[in-house]
mmCIF file of the N, C-alpha and C atoms, coordinates in Angstrom:
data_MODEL
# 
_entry.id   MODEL 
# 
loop_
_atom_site.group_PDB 
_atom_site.id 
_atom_site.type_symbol 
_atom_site.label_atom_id 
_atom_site.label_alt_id 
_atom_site.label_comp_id 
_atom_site.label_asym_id 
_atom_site.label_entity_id 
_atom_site.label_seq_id 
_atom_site.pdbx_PDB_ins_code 
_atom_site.Cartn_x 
_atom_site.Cartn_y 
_atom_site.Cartn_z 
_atom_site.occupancy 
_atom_site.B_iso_or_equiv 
_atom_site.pdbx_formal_charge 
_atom_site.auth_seq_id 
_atom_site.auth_comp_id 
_atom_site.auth_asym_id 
_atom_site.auth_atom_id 
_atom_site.pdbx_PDB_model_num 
ATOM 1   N N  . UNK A 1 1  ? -45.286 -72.378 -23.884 1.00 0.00 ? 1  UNK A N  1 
ATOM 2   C CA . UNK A 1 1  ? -44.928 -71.123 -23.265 1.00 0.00 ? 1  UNK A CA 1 
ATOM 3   C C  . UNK A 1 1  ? -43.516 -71.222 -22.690 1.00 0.00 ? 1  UNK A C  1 
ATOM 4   N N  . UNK A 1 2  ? -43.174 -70.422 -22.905 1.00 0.00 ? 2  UNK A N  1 
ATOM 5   C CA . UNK A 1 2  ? -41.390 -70.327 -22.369 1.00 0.00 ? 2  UNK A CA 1 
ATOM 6   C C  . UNK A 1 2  ? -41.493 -69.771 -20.651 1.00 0.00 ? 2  UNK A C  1 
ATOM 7   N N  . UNK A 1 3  ? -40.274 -70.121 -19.976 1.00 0.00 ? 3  UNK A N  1 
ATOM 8   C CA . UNK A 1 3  ? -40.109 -69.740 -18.993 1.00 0.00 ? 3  UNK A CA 1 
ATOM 9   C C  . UNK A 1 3  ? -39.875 -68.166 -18.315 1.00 0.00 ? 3  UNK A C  1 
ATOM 10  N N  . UNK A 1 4  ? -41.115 -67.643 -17.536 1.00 0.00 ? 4  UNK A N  1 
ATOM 11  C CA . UNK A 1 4  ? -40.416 -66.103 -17.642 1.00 0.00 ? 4  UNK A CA 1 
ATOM 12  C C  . UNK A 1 4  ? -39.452 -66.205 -16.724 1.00 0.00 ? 4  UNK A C  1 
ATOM 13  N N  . UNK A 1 5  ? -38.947 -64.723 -17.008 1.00 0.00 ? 5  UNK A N  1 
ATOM 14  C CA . UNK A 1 5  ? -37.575 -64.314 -16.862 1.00 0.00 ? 5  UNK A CA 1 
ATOM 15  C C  . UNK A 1 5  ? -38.349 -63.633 -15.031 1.00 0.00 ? 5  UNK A C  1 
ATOM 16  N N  . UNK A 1 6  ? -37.757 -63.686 -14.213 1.00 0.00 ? 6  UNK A N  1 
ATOM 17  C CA . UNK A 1 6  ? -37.720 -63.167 -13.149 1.00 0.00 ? 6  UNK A CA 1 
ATOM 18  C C  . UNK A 1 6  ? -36.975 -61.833 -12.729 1.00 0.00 ? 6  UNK A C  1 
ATOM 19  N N  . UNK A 1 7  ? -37.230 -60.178 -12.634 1.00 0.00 ? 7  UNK A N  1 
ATOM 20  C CA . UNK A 1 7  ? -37.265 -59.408 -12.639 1.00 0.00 ? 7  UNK A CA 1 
ATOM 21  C C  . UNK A 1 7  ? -35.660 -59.609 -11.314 1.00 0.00 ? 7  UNK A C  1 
ATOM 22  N N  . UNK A 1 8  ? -35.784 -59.884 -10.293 1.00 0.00 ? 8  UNK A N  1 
ATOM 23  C CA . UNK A 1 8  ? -34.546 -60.235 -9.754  1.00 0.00 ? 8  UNK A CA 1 
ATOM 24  C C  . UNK A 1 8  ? -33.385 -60.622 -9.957  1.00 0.00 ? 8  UNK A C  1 
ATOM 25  N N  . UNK A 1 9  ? -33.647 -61.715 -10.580 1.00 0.00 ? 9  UNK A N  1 
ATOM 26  C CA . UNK A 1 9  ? -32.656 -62.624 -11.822 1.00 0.00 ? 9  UNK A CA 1 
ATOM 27  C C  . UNK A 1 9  ? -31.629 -62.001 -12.772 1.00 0.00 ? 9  UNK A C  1 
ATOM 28  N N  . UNK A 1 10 ? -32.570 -60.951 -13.559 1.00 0.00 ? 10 UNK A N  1 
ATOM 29  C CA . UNK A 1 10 ? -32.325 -60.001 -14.035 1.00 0.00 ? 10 UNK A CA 1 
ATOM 30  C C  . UNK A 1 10 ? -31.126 -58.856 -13.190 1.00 0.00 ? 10 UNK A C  1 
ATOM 31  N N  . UNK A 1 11 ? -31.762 -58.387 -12.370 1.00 0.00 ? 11 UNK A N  1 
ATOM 32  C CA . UNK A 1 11 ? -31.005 -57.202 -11.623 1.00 0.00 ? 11 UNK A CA 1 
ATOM 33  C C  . UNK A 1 11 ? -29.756 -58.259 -11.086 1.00 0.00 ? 11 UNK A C  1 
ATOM 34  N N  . UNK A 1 12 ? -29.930 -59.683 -10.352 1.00 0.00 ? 12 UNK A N  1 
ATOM 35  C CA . UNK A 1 12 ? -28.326 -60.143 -10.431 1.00 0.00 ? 12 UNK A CA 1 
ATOM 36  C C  . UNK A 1 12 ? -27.759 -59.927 -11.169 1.00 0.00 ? 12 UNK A C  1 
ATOM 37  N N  . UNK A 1 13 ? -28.082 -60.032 -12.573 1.00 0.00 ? 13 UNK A N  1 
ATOM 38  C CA . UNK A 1 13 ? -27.277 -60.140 -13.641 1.00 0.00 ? 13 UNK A CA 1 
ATOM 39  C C  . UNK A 1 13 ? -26.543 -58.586 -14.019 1.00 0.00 ? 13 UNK A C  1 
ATOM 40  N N  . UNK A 1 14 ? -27.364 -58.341 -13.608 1.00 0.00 ? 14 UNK A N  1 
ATOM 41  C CA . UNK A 1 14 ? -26.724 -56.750 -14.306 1.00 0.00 ? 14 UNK A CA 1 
ATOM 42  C C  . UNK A 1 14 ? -25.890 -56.394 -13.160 1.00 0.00 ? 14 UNK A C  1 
ATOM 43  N N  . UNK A 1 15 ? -26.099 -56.804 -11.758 1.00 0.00 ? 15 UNK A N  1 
ATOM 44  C CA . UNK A 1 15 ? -25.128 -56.145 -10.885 1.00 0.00 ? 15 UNK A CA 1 
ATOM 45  C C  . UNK A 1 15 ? -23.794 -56.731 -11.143 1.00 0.00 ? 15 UNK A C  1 
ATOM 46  N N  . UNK A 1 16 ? -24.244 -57.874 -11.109 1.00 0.00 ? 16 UNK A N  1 
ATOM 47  C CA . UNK A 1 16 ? -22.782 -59.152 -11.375 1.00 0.00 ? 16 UNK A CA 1 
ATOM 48  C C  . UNK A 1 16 ? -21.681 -58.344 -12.765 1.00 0.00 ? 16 UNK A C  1 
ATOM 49  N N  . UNK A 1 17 ? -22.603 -58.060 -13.604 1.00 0.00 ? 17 UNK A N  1 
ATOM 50  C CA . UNK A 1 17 ? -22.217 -57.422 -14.953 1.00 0.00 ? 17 UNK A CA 1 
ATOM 51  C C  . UNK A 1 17 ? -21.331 -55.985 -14.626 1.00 0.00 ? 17 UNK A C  1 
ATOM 52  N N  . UNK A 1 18 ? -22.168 -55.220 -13.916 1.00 0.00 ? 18 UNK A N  1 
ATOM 53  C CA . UNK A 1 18 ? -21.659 -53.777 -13.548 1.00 0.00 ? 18 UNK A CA 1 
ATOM 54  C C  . UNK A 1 18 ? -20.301 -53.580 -12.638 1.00 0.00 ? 18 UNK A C  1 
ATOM 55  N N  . UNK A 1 19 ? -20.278 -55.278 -11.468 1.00 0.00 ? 19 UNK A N  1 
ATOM 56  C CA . UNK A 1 19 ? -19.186 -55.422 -10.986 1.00 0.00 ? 19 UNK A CA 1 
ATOM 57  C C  . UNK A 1 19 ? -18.117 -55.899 -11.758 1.00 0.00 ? 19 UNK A C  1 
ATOM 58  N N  . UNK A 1 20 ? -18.198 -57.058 -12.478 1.00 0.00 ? 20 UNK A N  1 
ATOM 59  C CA . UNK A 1 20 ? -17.241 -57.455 -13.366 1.00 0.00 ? 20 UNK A CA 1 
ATOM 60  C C  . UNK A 1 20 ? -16.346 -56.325 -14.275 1.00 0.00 ? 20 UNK A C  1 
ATOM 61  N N  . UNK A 1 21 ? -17.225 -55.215 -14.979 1.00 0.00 ? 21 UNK A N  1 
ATOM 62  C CA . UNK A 1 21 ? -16.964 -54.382 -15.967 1.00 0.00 ? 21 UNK A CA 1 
ATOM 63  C C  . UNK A 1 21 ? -16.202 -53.356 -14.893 1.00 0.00 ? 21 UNK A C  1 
ATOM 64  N N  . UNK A 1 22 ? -16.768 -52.787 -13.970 1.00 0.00 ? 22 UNK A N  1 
ATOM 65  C CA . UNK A 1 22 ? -15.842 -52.473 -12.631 1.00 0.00 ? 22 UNK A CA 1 
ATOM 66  C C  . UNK A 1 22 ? -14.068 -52.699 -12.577 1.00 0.00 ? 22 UNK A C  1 
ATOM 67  N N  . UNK A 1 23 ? -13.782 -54.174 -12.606 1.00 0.00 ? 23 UNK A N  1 
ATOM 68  C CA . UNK A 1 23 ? -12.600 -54.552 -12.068 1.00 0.00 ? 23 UNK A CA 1 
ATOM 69  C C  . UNK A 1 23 ? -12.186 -54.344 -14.337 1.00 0.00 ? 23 UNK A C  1 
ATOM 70  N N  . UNK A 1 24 ? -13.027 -55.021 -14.581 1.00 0.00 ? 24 UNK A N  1 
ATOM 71  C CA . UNK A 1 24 ? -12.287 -54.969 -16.125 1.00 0.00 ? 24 UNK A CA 1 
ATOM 72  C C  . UNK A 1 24 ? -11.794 -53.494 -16.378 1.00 0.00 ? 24 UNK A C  1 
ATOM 73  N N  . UNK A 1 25 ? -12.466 -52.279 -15.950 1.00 0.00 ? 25 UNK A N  1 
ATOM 74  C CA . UNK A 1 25 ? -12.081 -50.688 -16.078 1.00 0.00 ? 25 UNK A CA 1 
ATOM 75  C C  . UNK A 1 25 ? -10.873 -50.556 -15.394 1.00 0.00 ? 25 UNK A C  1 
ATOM 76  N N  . UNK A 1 26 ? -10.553 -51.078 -14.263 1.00 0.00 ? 26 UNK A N  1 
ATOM 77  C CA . UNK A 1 26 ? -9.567  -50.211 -12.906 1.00 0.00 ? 26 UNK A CA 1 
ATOM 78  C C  . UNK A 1 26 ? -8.556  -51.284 -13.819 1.00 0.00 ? 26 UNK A C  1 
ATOM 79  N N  . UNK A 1 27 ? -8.402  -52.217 -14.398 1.00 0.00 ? 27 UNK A N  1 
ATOM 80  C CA . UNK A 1 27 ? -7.078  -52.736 -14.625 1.00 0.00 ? 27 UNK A CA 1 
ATOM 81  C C  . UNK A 1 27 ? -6.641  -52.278 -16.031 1.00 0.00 ? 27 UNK A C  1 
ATOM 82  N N  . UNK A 1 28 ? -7.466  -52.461 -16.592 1.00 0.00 ? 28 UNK A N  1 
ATOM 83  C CA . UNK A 1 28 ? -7.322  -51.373 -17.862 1.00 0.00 ? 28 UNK A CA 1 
ATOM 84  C C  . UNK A 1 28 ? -6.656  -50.014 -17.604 1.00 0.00 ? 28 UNK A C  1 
ATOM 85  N N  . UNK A 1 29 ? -7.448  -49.529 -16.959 1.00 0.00 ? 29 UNK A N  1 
ATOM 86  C CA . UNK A 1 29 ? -6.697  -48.060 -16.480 1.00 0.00 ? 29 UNK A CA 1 
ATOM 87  C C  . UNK A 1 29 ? -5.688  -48.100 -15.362 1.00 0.00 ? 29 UNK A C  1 
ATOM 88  N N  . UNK A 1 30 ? -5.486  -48.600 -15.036 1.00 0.00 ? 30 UNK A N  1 
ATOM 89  C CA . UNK A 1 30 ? -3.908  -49.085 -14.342 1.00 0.00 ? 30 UNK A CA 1 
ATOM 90  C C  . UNK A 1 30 ? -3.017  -49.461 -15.058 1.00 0.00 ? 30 UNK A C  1 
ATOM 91  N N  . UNK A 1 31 ? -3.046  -50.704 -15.823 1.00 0.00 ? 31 UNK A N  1 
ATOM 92  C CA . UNK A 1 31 ? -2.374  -50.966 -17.081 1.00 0.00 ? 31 UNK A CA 1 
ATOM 93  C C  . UNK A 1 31 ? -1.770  -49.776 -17.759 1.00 0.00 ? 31 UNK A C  1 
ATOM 94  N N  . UNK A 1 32 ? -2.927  -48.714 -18.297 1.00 0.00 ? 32 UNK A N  1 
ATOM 95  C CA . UNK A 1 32 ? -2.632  -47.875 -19.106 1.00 0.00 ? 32 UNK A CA 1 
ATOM 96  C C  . UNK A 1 32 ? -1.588  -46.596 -17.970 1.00 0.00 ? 32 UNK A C  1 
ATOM 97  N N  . UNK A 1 33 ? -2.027  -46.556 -16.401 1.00 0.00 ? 33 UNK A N  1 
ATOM 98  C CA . UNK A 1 33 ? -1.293  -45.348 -16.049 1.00 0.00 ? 33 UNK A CA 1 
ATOM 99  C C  . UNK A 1 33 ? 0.392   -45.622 -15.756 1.00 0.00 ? 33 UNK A C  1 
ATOM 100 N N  . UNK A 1 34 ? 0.650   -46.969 -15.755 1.00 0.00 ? 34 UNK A N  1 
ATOM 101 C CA . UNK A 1 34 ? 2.065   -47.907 -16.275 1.00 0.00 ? 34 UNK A CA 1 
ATOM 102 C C  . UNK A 1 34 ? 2.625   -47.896 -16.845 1.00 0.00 ? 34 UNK A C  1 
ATOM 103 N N  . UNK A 1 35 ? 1.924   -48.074 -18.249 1.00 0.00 ? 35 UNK A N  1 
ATOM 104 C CA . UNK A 1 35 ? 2.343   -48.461 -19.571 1.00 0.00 ? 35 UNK A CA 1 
ATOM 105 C C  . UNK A 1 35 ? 3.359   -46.769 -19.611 1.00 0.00 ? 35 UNK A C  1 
ATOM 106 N N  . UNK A 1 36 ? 4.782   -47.596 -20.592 1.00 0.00 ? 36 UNK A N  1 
ATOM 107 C CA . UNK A 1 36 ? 5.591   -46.357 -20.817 1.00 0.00 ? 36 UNK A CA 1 
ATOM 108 C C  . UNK A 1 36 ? 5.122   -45.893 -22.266 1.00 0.00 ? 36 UNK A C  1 
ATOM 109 N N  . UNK A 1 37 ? 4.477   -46.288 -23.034 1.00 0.00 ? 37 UNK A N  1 
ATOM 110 C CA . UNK A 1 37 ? 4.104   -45.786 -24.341 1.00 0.00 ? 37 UNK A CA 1 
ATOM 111 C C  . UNK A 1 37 ? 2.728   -46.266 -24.722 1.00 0.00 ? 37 UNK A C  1 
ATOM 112 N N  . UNK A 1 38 ? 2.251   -45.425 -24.800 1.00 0.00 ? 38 UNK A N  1 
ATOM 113 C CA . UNK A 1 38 ? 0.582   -45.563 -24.678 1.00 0.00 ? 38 UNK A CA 1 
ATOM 114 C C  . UNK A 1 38 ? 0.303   -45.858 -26.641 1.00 0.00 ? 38 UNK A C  1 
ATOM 115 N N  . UNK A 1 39 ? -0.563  -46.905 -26.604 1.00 0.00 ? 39 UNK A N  1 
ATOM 116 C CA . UNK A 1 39 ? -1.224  -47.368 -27.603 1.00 0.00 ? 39 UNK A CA 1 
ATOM 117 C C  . UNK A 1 39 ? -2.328  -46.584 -27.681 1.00 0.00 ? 39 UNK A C  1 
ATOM 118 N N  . UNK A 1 40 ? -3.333  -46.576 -29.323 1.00 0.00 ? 40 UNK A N  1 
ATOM 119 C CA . UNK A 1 40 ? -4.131  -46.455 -29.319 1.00 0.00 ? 40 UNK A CA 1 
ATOM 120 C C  . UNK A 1 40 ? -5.573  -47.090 -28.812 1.00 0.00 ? 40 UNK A C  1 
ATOM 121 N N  . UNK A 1 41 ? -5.016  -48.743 -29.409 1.00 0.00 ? 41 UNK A N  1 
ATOM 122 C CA . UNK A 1 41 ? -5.998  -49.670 -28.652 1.00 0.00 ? 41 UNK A CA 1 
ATOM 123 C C  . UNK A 1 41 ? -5.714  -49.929 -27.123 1.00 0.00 ? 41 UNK A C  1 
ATOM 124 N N  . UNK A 1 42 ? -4.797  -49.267 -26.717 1.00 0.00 ? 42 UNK A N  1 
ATOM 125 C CA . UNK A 1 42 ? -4.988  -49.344 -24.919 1.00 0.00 ? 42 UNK A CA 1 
ATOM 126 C C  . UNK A 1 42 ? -6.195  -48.161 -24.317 1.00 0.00 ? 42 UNK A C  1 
ATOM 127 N N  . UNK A 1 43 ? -5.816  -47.386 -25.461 1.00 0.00 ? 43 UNK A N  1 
ATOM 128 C CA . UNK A 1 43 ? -6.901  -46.102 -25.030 1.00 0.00 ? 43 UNK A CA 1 
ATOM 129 C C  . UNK A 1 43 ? -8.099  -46.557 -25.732 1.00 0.00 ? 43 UNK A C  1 
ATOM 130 N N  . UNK A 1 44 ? -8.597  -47.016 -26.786 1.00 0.00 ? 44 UNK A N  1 
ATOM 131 C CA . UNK A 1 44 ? -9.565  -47.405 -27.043 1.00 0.00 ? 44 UNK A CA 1 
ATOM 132 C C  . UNK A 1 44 ? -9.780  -48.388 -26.278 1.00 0.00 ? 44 UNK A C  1 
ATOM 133 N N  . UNK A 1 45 ? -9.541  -49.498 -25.778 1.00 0.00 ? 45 UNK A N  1 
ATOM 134 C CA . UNK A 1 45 ? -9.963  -50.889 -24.637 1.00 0.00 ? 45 UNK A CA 1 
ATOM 135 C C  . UNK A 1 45 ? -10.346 -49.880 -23.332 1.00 0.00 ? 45 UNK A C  1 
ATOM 136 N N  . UNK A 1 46 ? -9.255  -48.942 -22.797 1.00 0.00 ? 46 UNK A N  1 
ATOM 137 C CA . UNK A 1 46 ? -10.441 -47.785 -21.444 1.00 0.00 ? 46 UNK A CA 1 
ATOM 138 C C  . UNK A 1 46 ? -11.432 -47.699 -22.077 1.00 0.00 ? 46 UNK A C  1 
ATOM 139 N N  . UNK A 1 47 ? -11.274 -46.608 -22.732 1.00 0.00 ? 47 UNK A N  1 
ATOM 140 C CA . UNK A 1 47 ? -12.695 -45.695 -23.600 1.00 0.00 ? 47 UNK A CA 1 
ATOM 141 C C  . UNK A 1 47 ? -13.999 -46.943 -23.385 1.00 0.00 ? 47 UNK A C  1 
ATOM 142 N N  . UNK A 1 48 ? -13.641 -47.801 -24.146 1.00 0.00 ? 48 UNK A N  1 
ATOM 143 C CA . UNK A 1 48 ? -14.641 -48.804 -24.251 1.00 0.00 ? 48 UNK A CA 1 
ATOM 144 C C  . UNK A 1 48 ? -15.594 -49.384 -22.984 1.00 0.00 ? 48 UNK A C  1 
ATOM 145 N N  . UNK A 1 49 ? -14.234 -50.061 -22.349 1.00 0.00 ? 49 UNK A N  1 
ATOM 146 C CA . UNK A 1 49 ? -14.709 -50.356 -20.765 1.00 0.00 ? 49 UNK A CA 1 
ATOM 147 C C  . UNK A 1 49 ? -15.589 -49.694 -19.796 1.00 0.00 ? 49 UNK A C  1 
ATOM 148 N N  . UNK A 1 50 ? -15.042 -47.802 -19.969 1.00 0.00 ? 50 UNK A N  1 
ATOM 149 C CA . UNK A 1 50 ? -15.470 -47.155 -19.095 1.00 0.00 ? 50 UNK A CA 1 
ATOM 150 C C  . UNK A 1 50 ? -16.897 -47.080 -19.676 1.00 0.00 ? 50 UNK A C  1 
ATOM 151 N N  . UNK A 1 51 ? -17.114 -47.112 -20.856 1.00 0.00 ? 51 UNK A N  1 
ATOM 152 C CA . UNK A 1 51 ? -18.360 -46.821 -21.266 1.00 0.00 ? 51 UNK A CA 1 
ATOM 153 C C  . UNK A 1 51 ? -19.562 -47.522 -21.360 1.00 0.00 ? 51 UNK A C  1 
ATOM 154 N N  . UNK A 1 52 ? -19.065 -48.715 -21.346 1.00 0.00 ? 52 UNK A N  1 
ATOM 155 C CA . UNK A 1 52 ? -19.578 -50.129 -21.369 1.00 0.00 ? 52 UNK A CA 1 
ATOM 156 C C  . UNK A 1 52 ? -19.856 -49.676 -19.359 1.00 0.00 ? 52 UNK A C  1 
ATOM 157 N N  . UNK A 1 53 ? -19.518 -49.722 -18.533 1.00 0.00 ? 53 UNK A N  1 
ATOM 158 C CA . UNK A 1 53 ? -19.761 -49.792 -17.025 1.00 0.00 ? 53 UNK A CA 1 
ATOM 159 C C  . UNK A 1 53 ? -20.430 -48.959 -17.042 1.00 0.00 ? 53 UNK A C  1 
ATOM 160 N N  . UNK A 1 54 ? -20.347 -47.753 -17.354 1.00 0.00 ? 54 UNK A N  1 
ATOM 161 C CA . UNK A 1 54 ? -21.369 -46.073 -17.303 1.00 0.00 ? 54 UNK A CA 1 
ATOM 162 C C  . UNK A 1 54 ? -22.562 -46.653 -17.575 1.00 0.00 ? 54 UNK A C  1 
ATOM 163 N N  . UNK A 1 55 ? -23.019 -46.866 -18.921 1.00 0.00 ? 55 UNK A N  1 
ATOM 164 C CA . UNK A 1 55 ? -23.753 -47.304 -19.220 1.00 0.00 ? 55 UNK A CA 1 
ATOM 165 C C  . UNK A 1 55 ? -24.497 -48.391 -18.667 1.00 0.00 ? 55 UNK A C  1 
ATOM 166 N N  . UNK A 1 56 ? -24.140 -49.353 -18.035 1.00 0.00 ? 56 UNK A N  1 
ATOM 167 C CA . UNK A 1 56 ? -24.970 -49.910 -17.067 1.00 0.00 ? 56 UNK A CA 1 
ATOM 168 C C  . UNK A 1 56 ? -25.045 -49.795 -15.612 1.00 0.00 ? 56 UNK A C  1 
ATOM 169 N N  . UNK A 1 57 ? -24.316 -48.676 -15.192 1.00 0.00 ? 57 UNK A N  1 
ATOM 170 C CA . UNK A 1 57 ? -24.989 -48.010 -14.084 1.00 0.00 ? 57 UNK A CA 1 
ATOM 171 C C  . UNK A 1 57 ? -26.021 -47.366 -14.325 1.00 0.00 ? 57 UNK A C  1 
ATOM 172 N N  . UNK A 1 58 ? -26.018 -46.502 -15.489 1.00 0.00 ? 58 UNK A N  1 
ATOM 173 C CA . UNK A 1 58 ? -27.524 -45.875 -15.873 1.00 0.00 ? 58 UNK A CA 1 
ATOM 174 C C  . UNK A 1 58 ? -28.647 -46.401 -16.010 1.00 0.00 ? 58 UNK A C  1 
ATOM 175 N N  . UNK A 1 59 ? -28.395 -47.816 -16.303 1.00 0.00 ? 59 UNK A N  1 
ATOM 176 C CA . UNK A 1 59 ? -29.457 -49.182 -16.652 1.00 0.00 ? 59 UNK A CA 1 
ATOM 177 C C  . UNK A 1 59 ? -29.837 -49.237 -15.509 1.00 0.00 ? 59 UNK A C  1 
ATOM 178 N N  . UNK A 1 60 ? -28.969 -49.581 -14.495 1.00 0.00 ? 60 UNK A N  1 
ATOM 179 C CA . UNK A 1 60 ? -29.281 -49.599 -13.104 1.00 0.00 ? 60 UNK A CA 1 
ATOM 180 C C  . UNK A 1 60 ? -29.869 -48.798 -12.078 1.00 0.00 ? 60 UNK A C  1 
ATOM 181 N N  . UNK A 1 61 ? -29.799 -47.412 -12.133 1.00 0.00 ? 61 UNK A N  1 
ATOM 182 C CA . UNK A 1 61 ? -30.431 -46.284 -11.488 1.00 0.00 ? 61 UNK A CA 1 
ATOM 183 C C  . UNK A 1 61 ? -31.647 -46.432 -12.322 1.00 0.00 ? 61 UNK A C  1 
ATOM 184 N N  . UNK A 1 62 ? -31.650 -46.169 -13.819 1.00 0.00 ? 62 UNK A N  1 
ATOM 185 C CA . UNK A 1 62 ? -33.350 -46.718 -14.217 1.00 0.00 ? 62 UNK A CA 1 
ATOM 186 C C  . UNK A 1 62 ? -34.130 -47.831 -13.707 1.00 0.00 ? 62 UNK A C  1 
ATOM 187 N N  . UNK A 1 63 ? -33.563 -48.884 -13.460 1.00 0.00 ? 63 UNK A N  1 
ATOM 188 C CA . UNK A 1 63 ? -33.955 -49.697 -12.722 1.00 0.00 ? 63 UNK A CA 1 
ATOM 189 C C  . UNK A 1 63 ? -34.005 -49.628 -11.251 1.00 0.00 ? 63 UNK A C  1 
ATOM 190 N N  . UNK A 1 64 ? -33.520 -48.277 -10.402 1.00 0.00 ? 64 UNK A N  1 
ATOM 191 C CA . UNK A 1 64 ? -33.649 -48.527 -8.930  1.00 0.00 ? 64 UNK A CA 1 
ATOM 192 C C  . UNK A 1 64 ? -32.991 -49.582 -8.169  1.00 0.00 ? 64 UNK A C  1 
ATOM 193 N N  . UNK A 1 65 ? -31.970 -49.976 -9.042  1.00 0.00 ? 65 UNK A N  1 
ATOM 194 C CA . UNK A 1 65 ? -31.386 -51.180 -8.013  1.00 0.00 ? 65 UNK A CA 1 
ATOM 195 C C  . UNK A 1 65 ? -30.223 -50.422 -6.986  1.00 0.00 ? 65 UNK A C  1 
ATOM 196 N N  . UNK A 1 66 ? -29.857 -51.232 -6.552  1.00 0.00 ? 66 UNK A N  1 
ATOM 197 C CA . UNK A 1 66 ? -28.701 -50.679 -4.874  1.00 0.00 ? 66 UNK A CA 1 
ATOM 198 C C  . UNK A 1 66 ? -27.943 -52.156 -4.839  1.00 0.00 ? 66 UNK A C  1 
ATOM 199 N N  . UNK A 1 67 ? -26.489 -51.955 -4.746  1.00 0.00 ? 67 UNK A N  1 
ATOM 200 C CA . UNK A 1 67 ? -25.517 -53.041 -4.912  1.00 0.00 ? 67 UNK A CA 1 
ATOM 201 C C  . UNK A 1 67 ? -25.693 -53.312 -3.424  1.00 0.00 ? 67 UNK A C  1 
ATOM 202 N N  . UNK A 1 68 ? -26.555 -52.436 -2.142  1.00 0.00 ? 68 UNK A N  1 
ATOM 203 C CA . UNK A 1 68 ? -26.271 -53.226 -0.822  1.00 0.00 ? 68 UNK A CA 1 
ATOM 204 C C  . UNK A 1 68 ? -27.979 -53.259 -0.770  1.00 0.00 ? 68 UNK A C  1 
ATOM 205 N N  . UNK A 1 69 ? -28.120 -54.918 -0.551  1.00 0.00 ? 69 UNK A N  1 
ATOM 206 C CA . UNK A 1 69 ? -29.101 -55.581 -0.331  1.00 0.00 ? 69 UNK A CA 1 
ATOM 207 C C  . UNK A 1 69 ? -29.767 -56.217 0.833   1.00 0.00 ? 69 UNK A C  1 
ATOM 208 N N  . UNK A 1 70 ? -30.570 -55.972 1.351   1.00 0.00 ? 70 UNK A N  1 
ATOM 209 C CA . UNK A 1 70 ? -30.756 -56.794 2.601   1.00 0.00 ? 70 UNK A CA 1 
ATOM 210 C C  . UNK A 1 70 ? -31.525 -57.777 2.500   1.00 0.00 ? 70 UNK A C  1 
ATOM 211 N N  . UNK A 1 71 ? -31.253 -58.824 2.398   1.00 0.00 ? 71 UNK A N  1 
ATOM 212 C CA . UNK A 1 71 ? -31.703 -60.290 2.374   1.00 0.00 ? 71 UNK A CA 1 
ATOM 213 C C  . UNK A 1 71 ? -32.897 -60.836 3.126   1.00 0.00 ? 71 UNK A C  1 
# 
């Protein structure tokens, strides 16, 4: 039998995930409100990012989690 996965464990992961993808969006889109000549793949790398984070906030409200925790 394999080790289960712990339902907590889990929600670290995805918060850790949702924060990371967080800072990966705001520099991306900073980058891009800088940049003097906008690329396509600069706008596709936002697009992506932002959607990639959206998307696991939604994971996250399905899941009921809250980034402030009381221990």
């Amino acid at each position: 039998m394999g080790k289960r996965i712990k339902k907590r464990d889990v929600d670290d992961q995805l918060l850790d995930a949702i924060f990371t993808l967080e800072s990966e969006w705001k520099q991306i889109e900073s980058l891009m409100e800088k940049s003097i000549e906008l690329t396509m793949n600069g706008h596709n790398a936002e697009a992506l990012a932002k959607a990639k984070y959206l998307f696991l906030l939604r994971e996250a409200r399905h899941r009921k989690l809250s980034a402030i925790r009381l221990n």
